[in-house]
Structure formats: C-alpha cells, structure tokens
Residue, then its C-alpha position, 0 to 999 in steps of 0.5 A: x385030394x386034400x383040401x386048399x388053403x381056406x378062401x373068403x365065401x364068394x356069397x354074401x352069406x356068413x358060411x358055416x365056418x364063418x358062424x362058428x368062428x363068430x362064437x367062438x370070438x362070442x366066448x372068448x368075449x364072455x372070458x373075458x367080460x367074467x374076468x374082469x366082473x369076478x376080478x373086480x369083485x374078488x380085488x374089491x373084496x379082499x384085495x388078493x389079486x393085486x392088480x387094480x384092473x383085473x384080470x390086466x395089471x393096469x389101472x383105469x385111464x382114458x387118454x389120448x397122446x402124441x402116439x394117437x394120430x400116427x397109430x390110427x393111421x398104421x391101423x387103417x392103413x395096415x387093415x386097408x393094404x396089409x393083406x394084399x401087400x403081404x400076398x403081392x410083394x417078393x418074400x425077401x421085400x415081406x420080411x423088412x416091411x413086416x419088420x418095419x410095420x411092427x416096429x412103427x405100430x408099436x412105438x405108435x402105441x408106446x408114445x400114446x402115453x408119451x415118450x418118458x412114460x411110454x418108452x423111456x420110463x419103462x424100465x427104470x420103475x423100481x422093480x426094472x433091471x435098470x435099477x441094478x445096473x450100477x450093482x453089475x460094475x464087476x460081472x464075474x463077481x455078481x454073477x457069483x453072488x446073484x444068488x444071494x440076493x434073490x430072496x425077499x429077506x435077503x440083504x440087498x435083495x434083487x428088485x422083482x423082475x431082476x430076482x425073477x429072471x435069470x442075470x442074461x437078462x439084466x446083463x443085456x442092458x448092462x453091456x449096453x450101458x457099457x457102450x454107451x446106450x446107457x438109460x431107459x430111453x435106449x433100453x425102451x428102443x432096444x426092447x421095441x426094435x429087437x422085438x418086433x423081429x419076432x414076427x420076422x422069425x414067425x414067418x421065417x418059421x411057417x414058410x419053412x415048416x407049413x408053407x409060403x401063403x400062410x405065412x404070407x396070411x399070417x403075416x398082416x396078424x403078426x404086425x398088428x397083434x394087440x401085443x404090440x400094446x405090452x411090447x412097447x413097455x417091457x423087456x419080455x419082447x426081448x426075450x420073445x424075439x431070442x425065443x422066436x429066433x431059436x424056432x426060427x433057426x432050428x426049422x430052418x436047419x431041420x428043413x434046410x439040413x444045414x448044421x450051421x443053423x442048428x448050432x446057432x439055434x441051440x445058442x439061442x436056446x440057451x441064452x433063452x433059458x437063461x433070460x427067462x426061466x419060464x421060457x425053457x418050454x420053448x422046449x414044447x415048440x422045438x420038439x414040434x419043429x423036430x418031429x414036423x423036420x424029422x425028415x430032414x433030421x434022419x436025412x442030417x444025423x449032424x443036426x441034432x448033435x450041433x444043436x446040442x453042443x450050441x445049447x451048452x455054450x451059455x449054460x456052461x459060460x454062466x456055471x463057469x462063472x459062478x451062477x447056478x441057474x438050478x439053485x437061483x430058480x428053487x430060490x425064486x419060486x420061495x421068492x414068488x410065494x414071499x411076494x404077490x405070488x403068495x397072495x394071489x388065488x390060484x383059482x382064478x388066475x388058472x382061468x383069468x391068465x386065459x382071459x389075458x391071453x385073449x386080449x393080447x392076441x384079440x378075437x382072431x386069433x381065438x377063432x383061428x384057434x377054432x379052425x386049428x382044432x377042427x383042422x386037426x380032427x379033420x386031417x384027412x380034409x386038410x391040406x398039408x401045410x395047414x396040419x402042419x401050421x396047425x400042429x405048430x399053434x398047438x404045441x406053443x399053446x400046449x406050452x402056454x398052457x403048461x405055463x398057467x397050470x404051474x402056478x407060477x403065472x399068477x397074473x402079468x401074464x399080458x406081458x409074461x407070456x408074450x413069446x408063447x402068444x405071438x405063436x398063436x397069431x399064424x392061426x389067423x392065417x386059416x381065416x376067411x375075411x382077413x380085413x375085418x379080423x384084422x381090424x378087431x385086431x386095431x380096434x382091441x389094441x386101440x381101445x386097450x391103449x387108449x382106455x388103459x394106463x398099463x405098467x409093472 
C-alpha cells in the first residue's frame, strides 16, 4: 500500500528523516555563509559583483520601522494558529484567509522601512517603470518604437528594468495611471495585493494535481515565505502571480476538463511571456501540469487546442502593434552584457543565485526539497499525491535551474525569480513539525528585514 501523507514523530526523539532534513538546512546554511564571505571578498577586491551586500542586492542597515510591531504579531500569530487553522477551515474560507494573510504579512514587511520608502518609492527609482510612464502618452507608437530604445547606447534609452522586460510590463502601470492609480504609492499596492494571490493560485494548483491536505500543509509556508521580504518592493510579485495563475487554470482544466480554463490559461501565459521574458520557462511547469492531467487531456482532446488559441491572443495583439518581442530580447541580451551584466562573474553567480534562492524561500523549504528527492527515488513507498507534489516542485526547480545556467541571471535573482520559488515552498508540506519550520520561516524574513536595507 502506499505510504501517508508525512506525520509529526509521536517520540520526543528527533527520527531519522527529521536529522537528515536538519542537514540538509546545515547546508544550505553553509551556502549561504560561503556566498556571502567569497561575495565580500571577491566585491572588496575588484568591485565585480555589483552589489554591496553579497550575494542580496542590498546594503547593511540595521533598523526598526512602523512595520516592525504589526509584523512580529502576524509572525507569531501565523507560527501559533496557521497550521491548525489551514487544517480545520472549510477550503472556500482557506483561500481568502491565505490571501489576506500574505497580504497583511507583507505590507507589515514593506513598512519596516516606512510607507514612501518601503511601498511608494519602489517603483519610481530610476531604473523603474514608473519613470517612463509619460513616454507611453501614445501607445500603439512606443509600442512601435520600443525596440529602439533598448540599447545602452541607444537615444533615449529605456531605464534597466523597462529595457529588460517585455512593454506588458510598464503598460500595466500605464493603464493604471490612466484611470487614476497613477504614482508610486498605488503602483506598491498594486504589486503587493495582486501578488500575494500567488499563493492562492499555488493552493489552487496542488489541491488539483496532488491533493486537498498538502495543500492545506503548504498553505501556512506559502503565507509566510521570507519572499514576502522582496514582494513588498518590486513588481516581479506581479508577474509571479499572472505566472501562478496560469498554472493554476491550466491544472484546473487538465483535471476539471473544462476548455474555458484552458483557454483563459494559455492568455495568462501569453501575457506571461510578454511581462518578463525569463518567465517563458513557466513553460517547464506547464508541461509537468499536462503530463500529471494527461488523463484528462486524452479524455478532452478540445484542451489542448484552447489552450493554444488563448496563448496566441497577446503575441498576436503586440506583433499587430508593432513590437517584436524576438527582436526586443536579442537586443536586450547585448543590453545585459553592455550593463553589470558584463561585469558580473559568472562563476559566481551560477552558485550564489542558489544562495539567494535559499534566503527567499528559508530553511524549510531546503529540507522539503530533500524529501522531494527522496520521495521520488522512493516512489514505490510514497503516497500518490505527494509523487505528484513532488514532481510539481521538480519541474519549477528544473526551470530555476535552467534560468541560473543561462547567464542571464547574474545576481538580483532575490527578487528575479520570485515566480519559480514560490513553487518551491509546497515542498514544505511533506515536513514534519510545521510549527518549528515555520518559524525559521518568520525569523529568516525578520531577520532579513530588519538587518538589510534592500532596493534596485
């Protein structure tokens, strides 16, 4: 028979699995410890890395803010009552409350540093898309010329997160200037409150394709994710919500059978594709979706071809007015190398982006990567629904990972590759003593916080 879901040891003896998960957070630990010794060492010495806190682009600030008071009491409170509370309320009450949670932890987080430097200031810095939002008075003709603005040389050039993205991305706080969310303070509140439905699309997803307790597991883990520390700050919890949302629909569609769903997920995708071209590895994810609700495919053969005519609605849109996505992304990766791409080793960064990695989603989820990989060598033993949780976790890590091999990652990835982690954190639903893991969760994203002053 195959095994249960994972259950807390009923000794007070730390088991077997319970040791090697320790270890594994121990190394993760030392990943981290070595990134930021060799990282100081290597920006001290020739100034290469580009970031005066290695391996975070953030520099060394100890503070405390208006932020601090609220945010211990959601940590402890989150820590005290999560676990139970994702366990005993009804699924459709879960859901909101996951939402809210997230929400409420991360402004918490965001005004440690106060309300115009943590939420409203964000995005208008110099390298935002803020800062271009007057140039985008005429749509269809930016569109048209946005290409020629990418390059560091170029007149006019683009700042550094406009030049790197696809234009969805600044026309998203385009149209909301334009019905009057205009400035930084409603672009942060936008960023904070659409991102923090990530972790609703994430439930969503492994309720779908695994099963109802783990995701009830992972629920507590996806609200208190140290991430939280960077979503509160940038616009990549945007796009990591429209990239989770995609999942999302498409599991949804593949278990449900319902075309609707898979339509309205192959529109996410493209819009996807065209807020961040790294993103178009959300790809990897989907097809793990496809093979775990292949079933339901064979059973719908509609599925696959609305989810393709969905996928060609934005692509189509934007080449019909005028913008060459395959053009704008060879540009940008001379762009990349014109700028601190150029400068920044990469036999450094393919390891310290780990290290990044393991901040963002805290020493948990490095132990529930563990017993993913034994699950998956131990399929036989396992229950079914966590081999398909675990083959879910391995395709967004096998997407992160493909990401660091690239290149094109070269540090930043604390907030870069927010979408893919936030995948990572159901892995913590396999654990045992979710109380004490989830507040190494609080603790790292405090700690982080309140020791770091972060920013781009």
């Amino acid at each position: 028979m195959p095994a249960a879901e994972p259950r807390a040891p009923r000794s007070g003896r730390p088991s077997r699995d319970l040791r090697r998960d320790l270890y594994a957070a121990g190394a993760a630990t030392l990943l981290v410890t070595a990134a930021v010794l060799i990282g100081r060492h290597v920006q001290d010495t020739d100034r290469t890395l580009r970031v005066n806190w290695p391996p975070l682009l953030a520099s060394w600030g100890p503070h405390l803010g208006p932020g601090t008071p609220a945010a211990l009491l959601v940590a402890a409170a989150a820590v005290a009552y999560g676990p139970a509370l994702a366990v005993r309320l009804p699924w459709r009450a879960l859901l909101p409350a996951a939402w809210a949670t997230a929400v409420t932890w991360t402004f918490c987080l965001a005004l440690i540093d106060g309300w115009q430097r943590g939420v409203a200031g964000r995005l208008t810095t110099r390298h935002e898309y803020l800062r271009a939002v007057d140039r985008f008075h005429d749509i269809p003709a930016a569109l048209r010329d946005f290409t020629h603005h990418i390059l560091l040389h170029s007149p006019d050039n683009w700042p550094a997160h406009i030049a790197g993205h696809p234009p969805a991305a600044t026309l998203t706080f385009v149209l909301l200037d334009r019905i009057g969310l205009g400035g930084g303070g409603w672009a942060g509140v936008w960023c904070i409150v659409m991102g923090a439905t990530a972790s609703v699309a994430v439930l969503i997803t492994v309720r779908a394709l695994a099963s109802e307790g783990l995701a009830r597991r992972a629920a507590p883990f996806l609200v208190l994710a140290p991430a939280a520390v960077w979503m509160g700050t940038s616009a990549d919890a945007y796009f990591a919500a429209v990239a989770a949302w995609t999942v999302a629909l498409l599991a949804l569609a593949v278990t449900r059978g319902s075309p609707a769903a898979a339509g309205a997920s192959g529109l996410l995708f493209g819009l996807t594709c065209y807020l961040s071209y790294g993103l178009t590895l959300f790809a990897l994810i989907g097809a793990a979706v496809l093979l775990l609700g292949r079933r339901g495919v064979r059973e719908r053969p509609v599925l696959l071809p609305a989810l393709l005519a969905g996928l060609a609605v934005v692509p189509t849109v934007f080449t019909l007015a005028g913008f060459d996505w395959w053009e704008a992304y060879r540009l940008l990766t001379t762009r990349y190398r014109q700028g601190a791409g150029g400068v920044r080793p990469y036999g450094y960064w393919v390891w310290a982006n780990l290290a990044c990695t393991v901040l963002i989603t805290g020493l948990a989820t490095t132990a529930g990567l563990r017993r993913t990989g034994t699950t998956l060598l131990r399929r036989g033993a396992s229950a079914h629904g966590t081999v398909r949780l675990a083959l879910l976790v391995t395709a967004a890590l096998l997407a992160l990972l493909v990401a660091d091999l690239s290149g094109m990652s070269k540090a930043e990835t604390e907030r870069i590759w927010i979408p893919f982690a936030l995948w990572l954190l159901p892995s913590c639903a396999l654990l045992t003593h979710p109380r004490a893991w989830l507040a190494a969760q609080a603790v790292l994203a405090l700690v982080l916080n309140h020791l770091l002053s972060t920013g781009w």
